[in-house]
N, C-alpha and C positions, 0 to 999 in steps of 0.2 A: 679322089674319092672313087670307090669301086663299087663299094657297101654300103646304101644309105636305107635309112629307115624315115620313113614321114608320119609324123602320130599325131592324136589332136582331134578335137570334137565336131560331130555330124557337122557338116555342112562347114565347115571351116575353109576347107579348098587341098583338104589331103591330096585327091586324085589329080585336081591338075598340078599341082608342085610337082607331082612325082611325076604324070608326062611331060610338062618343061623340062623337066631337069634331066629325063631321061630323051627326050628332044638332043638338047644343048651335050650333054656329057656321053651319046651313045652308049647307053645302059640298059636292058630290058627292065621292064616294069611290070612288076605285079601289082594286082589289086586285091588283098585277099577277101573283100567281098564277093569278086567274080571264083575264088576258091569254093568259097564257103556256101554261098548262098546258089542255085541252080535258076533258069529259066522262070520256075514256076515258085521261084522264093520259099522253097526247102532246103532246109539244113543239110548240109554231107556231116554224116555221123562223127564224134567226136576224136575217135580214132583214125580215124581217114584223115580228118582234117589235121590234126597234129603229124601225123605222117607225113602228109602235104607238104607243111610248112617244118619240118625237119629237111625235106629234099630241096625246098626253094633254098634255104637258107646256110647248103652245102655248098650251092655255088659261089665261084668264084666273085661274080660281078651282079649287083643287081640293086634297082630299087622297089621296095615293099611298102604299099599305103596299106596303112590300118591298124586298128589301133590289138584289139581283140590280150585287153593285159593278162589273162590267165595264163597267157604263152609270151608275151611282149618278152621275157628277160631273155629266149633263145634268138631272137633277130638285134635286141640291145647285146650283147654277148659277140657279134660278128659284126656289128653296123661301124664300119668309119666315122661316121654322121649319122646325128640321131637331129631331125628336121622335128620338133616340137611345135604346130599350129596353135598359137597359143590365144584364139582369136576370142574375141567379148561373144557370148550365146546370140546376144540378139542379132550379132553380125552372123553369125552363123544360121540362124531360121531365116535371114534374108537370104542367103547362099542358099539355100535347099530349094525356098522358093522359085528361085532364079533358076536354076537346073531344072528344076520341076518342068517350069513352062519351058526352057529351053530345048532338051533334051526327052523328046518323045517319040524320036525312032525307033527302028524296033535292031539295029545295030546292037550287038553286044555290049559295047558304051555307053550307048542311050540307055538300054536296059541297067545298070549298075549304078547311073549316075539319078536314074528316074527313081529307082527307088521306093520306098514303103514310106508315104507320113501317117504314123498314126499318133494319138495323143500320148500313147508310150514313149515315142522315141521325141515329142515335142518335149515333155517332162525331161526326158535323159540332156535331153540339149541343155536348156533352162537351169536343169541341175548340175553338169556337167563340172562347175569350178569348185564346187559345192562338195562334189560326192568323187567326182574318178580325176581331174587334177591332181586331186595329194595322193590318188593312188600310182597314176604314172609317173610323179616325181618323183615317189621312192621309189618305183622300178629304175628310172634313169638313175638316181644315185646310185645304187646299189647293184646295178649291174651293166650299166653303159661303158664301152670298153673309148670309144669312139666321141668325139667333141661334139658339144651340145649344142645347136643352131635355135635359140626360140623366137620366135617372131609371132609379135604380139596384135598387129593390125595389116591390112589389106598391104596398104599403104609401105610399111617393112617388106611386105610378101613380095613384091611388084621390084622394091630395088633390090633384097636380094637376089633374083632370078634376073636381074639383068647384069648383075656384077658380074655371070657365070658365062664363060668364055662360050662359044659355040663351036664344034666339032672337033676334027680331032685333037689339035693341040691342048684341046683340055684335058684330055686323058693324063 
C-alpha cells in the first residue's frame, strides 16, 4: 500500500492510524486539518484548499486523515486503501476528551489534535451514523478504486496496526 486514505468520525483516532501506519509503512502523512484550518482556526479559502488537496493527492506515495466528503471521491479515486474508522460516537467524544487533556502543547500536533469542542461539533459527533455515515458509504461505493479496511472498535484498531509489518520490508 502506497496510497491510503483514513476517514471516519471526530475523535475516532483518524490521526493516529495515519501516524502508526505511516510510522510502520514509511509513508508521509497528511493531516488535512493542518491544511485546512491555520494556527488561529481560520479556514484557507475554498479554492486554495481544493488546490491543496489536488497536489497532495498527485503524489505518488502518501497517507491522508480526514474526512472533508465534498472532495472525499478525489483521494477514494487514488487511495489503495480506504481505512474507514467506523468507531460508536460515544467512543468517539471519549477520544476527543482524552486528546483534549492530553495534547496541550503548543507543537503543531498538539495544536490539530487539541482542537475546537464546541456544541456543534459534539452534535456532528452524536449524529454522525445518523447523518455523514451513509454519506461516506456512498462515496466508498461509488468511487473507492482501493480495498475497504473498516474497523468498527478500538479494540479491531489496536490489532490491525499491529498486524502491519514495521519498516522497510513492508513496502
Amino acid at each position: 500500500m502506497r496510497t491510503i486514505m483514513v476517514c471516519g468520525c471526530g475523535g475516532s483516532g483518524k490521526s493516529e492510524v495515519a501516524s502508526q501506519l505511516g510510522q510502520r509503512l514509511g509513508l508521509p502523512v497528511v493531516l488535512l486539518d493542518m491544511e485546512y484550518w491555520d494556527e488561529h482556526w481560520n479556514a484557507l479559502d475554498p479554492e486554495s484548499f481544493a488546490q491543496r488537496r489536488r497536489e497532495l493527492v498527485a503524489e505518488d506515495e502518501w497517507i491522508i486523515d480526514g474526512n472533508y466528503a465534498s472532495t472525499m471521491q478525489i483521494r477514494l479515486g487514488k487511495a489503495e486503501a480506504v481505512i474507514f474508522l467506523d468507531i460508536h460516537p460515544l467512543v468517539c467524544l471519549w477520544g476527543i476528551m482524552q486528546r483534549r487533556y492530553q495534547h496541550r502543547g503548543d507543537d503543531v500536533h498538539s495544536r490539530h489534535r487539541r482542537g475546537r469542542i464546541t456544541l456543534g461539533f459534539v452534535r456532528y459527533i452524536l449524529r454522525y451514523r445518523h447523518t455523514m455515515r451513509p454519506r461516506v458509504e456512498r462515496l466508498i461505493a461509488e468511487h473507492a478504486v482501493g480495498d475497504l479496511i473498516r474497523l468498527r472498535t478500538r479494540r479491531e484498531v489496536r490489532r490491525f496496526l499491529a498486524a502491519i509489518p514495521s519498516g522497510p520490508e513492508s513496502s
